[in-house]
N, C-alpha and C positions, 0 to 999 in steps of 0.2 A: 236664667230668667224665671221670675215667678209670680207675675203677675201684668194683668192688660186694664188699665184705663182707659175708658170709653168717652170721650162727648155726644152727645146726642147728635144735637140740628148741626147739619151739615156734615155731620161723620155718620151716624146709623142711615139719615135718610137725608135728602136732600130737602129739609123742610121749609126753609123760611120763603122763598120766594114761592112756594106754589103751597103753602102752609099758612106759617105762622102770616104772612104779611094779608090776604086775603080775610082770612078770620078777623085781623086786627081791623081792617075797614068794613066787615060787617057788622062788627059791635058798635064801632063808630053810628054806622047808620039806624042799626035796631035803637040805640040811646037817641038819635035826632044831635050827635055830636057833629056838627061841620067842620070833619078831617076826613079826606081820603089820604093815604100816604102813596104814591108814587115807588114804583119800581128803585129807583135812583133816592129819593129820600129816606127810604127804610134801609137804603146801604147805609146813610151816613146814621137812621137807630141805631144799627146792629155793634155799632161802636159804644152802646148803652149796656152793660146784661140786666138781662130782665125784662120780662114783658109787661108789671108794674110801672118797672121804671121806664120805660119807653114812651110810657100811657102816660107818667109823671111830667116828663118834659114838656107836653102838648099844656101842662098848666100854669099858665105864667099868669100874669095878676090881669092883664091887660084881655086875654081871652076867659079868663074864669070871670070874670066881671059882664064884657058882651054878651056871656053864651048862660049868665045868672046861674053861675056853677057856683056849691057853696063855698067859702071862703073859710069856715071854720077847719084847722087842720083834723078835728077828729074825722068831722064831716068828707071832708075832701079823700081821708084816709080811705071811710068808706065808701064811697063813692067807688073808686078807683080797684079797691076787691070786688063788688059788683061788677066794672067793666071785665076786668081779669079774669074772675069765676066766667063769664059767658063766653069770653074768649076764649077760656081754654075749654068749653062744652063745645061749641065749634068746630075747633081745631081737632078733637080727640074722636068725633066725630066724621071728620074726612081723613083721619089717618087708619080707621074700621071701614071706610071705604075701599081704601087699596090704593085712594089716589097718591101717595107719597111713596114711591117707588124705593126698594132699600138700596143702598149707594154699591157699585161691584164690588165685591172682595167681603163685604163684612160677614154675611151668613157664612161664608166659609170660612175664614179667620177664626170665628167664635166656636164654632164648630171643632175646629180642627185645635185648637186652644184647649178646650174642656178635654177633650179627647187625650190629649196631652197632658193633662194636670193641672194645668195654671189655673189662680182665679182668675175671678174676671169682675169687674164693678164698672158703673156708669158714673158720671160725674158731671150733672148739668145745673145750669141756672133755671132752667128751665121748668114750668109744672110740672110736678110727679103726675098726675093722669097722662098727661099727654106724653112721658118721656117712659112710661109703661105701656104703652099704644104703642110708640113707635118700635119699643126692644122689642115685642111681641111678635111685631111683625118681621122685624130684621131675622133674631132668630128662633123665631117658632116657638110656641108656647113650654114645651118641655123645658126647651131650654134656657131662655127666657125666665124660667122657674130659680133654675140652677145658679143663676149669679151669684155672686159672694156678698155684693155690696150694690146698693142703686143709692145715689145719692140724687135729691133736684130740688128745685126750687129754693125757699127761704130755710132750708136747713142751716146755713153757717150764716154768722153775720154781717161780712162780706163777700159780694161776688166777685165774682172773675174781673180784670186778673189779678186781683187778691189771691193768696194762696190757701184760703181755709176748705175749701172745699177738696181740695188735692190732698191736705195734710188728714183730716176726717177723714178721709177714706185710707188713707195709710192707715191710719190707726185701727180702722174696722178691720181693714186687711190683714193687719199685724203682719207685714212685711218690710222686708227692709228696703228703702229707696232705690239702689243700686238696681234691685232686681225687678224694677217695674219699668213698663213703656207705659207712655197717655199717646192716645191720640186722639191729633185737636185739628180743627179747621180757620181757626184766627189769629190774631196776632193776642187780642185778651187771654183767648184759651191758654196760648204757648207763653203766652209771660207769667202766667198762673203756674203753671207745671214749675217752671223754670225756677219760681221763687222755693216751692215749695222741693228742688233741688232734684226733680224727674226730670227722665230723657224723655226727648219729643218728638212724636212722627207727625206729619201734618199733611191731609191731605185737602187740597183747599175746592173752593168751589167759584162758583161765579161770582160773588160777591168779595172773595178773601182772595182770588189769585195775585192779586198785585201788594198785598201785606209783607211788610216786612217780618221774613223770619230766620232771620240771622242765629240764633239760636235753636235752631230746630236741628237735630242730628238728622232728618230725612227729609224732604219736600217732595210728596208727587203726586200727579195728578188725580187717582184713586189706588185703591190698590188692587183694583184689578180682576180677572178673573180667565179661569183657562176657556177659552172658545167663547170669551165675550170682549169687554172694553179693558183694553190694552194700559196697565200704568208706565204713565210718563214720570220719567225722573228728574225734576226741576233743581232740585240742589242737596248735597250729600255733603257730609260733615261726618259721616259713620264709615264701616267695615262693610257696610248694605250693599250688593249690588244686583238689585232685583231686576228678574226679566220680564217680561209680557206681563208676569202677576205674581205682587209679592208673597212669599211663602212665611212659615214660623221662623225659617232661617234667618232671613232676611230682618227681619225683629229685633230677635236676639244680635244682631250683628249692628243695630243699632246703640247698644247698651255696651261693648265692646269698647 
């Protein structure tokens, strides 16, 4: 094995529900936009990538029209990077708070990865500030430093689960597919790897546990850590057979 792909939200930290969805309805409110999104509606966004595009959907002719939002697409273009730039000041802003707790297992993983050689690169739809906040936190500014590769936001031309973003970082990584794991939290994320012909670990969250991921070489509940929260093994397709907390082994034995 010679390399780790990372997703952000929902794999470094558990962001969207106590994150990104929050932010997205205070921007709403600071613009005088009449959308709160619901717990349960921002499940069925997260089927969107992109927090653009999430913001895009809410503009249909019928509500840009009531709400004397411009109609010109340049306009509306901009419009909608104002929303987004504040949202993600926000969001980048409560993740320098500490309130976005890092998910178990990743600080040690990452850790324990470099320590061992492999690269290591992120790979989100996501804002680069905000997906630079959240690595920070997960593993510590040094290291954090040390990445091979970050990739987020409107880097590639389409998102997830298109495979550009997967294939770009192979390329920056200059390694060869075989030798890489991603780990993703979605069904978007894992068909994105999968195009792009990466093995995939998935550890899901409250929003993704019921996704189908048939193609996932591992499914579990985090990965875990020693003397904390225990990972569950939901479905195995690999050589993995991880205990209380998955180790490097267990990884590599995904790629197997």
């Amino acid at each position: 094995m010679s390399a780790i792909i990372f997703d952000c939200d929902g794999v470094l930290a558990d962001t969207e529900r106590y994150g990104h969805l929050p932010a997205f309805n205070q921007t709403f409110r600071e613009f005088g936009v009449p959308l709160e999104w619901s717990e349960e509606e921002y499940g069925r966004k997260l089927l969107i990538a992109g927090g653009k595009e999430r913001m895009a959907s809410e503009l249909t002719p019928d509500f840009v029209r009531t709400n004397h939002l411009p109609e010109d697409p340049e306009e509306k273009a901009a419009l909608l990077a104002r929303w987004h730039k504040r949202k993600t000041e926000i969001y980048t802003d409560m993740v320098g708070s500490g309130k976005l707790p890092t998910r178990p297992g990743i600080s040690r993983i990452i850790a324990e990865a470099q320590d061992a050689g492999w690269k290591l690169a992120v790979a989100s739809t996501s804002a680069e500030p905000g997906v630079r906040a959240i690595l920070g936190r997960a593993a510590g500014p040094e290291r954090a430093a040390r990445f091979d590769v970050l990739l987020a936001g409107d880097c590639v031309p389409h998102k997830k689960p298109a495979p550009d973003i997967y294939l770009l970082a192979l390329e920056r990584l200059g390694v060869e597919p075989g030798g890489v794991l991603v780990i993703e939290d979605s069904r978007n994320g894992l068909e994105a790897a999968d195009a792009a012909g990466l093995g995939c670990l998935i550890t899901v969250n409250g929003y993704t546990e019921r996704e189908d991921f048939s193609e996932a070489r591992l499914v579990v509940s985090s990965l875990g850590d020693p003397g904390g929260e225990k990972a569950v093994v939901m479905a195995s397709r690999s050589r993995a057979h991880p205990g209380d907390y998955l180790v490097l082994a267990d990884l590599e034995a995904c790629l197997g």
